[in-house]
N, C-alpha and C positions, 0 to 999 in steps of 0.2 A: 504494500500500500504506500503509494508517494501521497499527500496530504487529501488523504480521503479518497482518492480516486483506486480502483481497484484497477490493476492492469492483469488485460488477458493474453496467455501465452498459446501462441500460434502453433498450433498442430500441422503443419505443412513440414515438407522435406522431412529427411530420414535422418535416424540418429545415427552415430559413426559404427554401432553395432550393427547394427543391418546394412550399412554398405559392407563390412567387412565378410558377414554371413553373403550376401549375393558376390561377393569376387571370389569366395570359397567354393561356392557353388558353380560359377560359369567355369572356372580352374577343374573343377571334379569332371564339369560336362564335357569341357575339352580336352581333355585325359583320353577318357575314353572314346570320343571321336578320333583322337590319333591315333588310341591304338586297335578301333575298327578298321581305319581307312590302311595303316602297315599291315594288317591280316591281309587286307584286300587285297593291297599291291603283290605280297607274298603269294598267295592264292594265284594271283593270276601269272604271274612267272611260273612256277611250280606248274601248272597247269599244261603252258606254251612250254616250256622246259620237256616234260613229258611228253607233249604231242609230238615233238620232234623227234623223241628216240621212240614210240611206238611207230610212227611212219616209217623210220630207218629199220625198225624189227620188222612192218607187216613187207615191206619191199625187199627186205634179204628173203624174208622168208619165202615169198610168192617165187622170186626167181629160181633160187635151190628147190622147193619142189616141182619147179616145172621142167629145171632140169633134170632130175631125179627119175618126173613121170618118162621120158623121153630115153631115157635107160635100155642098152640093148642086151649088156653084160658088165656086171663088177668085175673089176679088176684086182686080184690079188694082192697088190700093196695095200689098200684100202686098214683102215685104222678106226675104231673111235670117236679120231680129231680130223680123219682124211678120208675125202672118198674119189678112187679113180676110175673111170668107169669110158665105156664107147658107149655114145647114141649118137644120131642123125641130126642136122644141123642142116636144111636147106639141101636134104637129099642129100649130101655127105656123109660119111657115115666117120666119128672124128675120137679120139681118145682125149677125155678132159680130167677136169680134177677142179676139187673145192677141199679149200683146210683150213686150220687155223693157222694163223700167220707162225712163226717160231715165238716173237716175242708173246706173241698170246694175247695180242690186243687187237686184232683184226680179223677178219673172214674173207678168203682171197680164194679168186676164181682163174684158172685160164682157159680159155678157149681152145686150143690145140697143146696137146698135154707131146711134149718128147723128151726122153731119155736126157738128152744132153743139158738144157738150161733154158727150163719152162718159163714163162712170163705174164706172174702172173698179177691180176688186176684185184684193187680192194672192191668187195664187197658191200663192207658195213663197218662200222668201227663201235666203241667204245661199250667192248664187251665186259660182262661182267665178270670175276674167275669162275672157272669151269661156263665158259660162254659159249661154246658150243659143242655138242657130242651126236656121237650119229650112234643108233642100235641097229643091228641088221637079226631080221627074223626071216624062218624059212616059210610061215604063214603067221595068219592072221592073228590067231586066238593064242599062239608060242607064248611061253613065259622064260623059254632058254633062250638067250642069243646063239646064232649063228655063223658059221664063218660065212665074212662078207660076200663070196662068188658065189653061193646058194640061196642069198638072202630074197624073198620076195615081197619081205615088207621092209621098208628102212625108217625109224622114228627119227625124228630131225627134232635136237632140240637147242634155243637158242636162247640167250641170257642177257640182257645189255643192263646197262648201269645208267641210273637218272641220278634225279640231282636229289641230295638230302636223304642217301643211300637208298632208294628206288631202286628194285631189281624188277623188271618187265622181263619175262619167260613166255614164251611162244613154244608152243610143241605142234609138231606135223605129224602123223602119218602118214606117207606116201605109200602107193602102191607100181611100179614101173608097168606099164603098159606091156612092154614089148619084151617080156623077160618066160 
């Protein structure tokens, strides 16, 4: 009271406690919108990361069984990690070969397979260990492997390596046509 007069205190604007609760608040809410929008960014790498080595798996894989199917006879060295084989090629009839690279990080193909110093082409890369093995069966329903020059079914199986230890596996059974 100044001399008689009662003065009234204005209820308008906020006290310094409730600014302080609303910048704790908008602080909490934009926390977690950065750390939605990092999942997301992650998310979507992770995703495009992966599409790229399942496309590089479904394309080894289609080519190797197609050459497989085309199959006239395995050839004796044949392995595991290696298959060498004669089939037809534009009416040619040609001795090839697919293996695992030596270093063990690739899948390499040649096109005319010979004795002296084959040439061959990469496949697919960035396999995972044990990224590729071949089984050879004498049929269908076998649970014995076979030696490879008998085999009339061959399992192709393939391993690659994505990002954030991702292993993508692709298995085939092939059947050779011409065998």
């Amino acid at each position: 009271k100044i001399s008689g007069v009662r003065m009234k205190h204005s209820k308008k604007g906020f006290t310094i406690i409730e600014v302080v609760v609303s910048l704790v608040l908008i602080g909490i809410m934009a926390l977690f919108l950065g750390l939605g929008f990092h999942n997301m960014v992650r998310g979507y790498l992770f995703a495009r990361d992966n599409e790229v080595i399942t496309q590089k798996g479904q394309i080894a894989m289609s080519r190797i069984a197609q050459e497989l199917k085309n199959i006239t006879l395995v050839s004796s060295p044949s392995t595991p990690t290696s298959i060498t084989f004669y089939s037809y090629k534009n009416d040619v009839k040609s001795k090839r070969s697919i293996r695992l690279s030596d270093d063990g990080k690739e899948i390499q193909i040649t096109e005319s397979y010979s004795e002296e110093a084959p040439v061959y082409y990469p496949l697919t890369d960035q396999l995972a260990p044990n990224g590729f093995t071949l089984e050879y069966y004498a049929n269908y329903n076998d649970t014995t492997q076979c030696y490879p020059p008998s085999a009339r079914i061959i399992i192709v199986k393939l391993r690659l390596a994505g990002p954030d230890n991702y292993i993508l596996e692709l298995i085939d059974r092939v059947a050779p046509r011409n065998i």
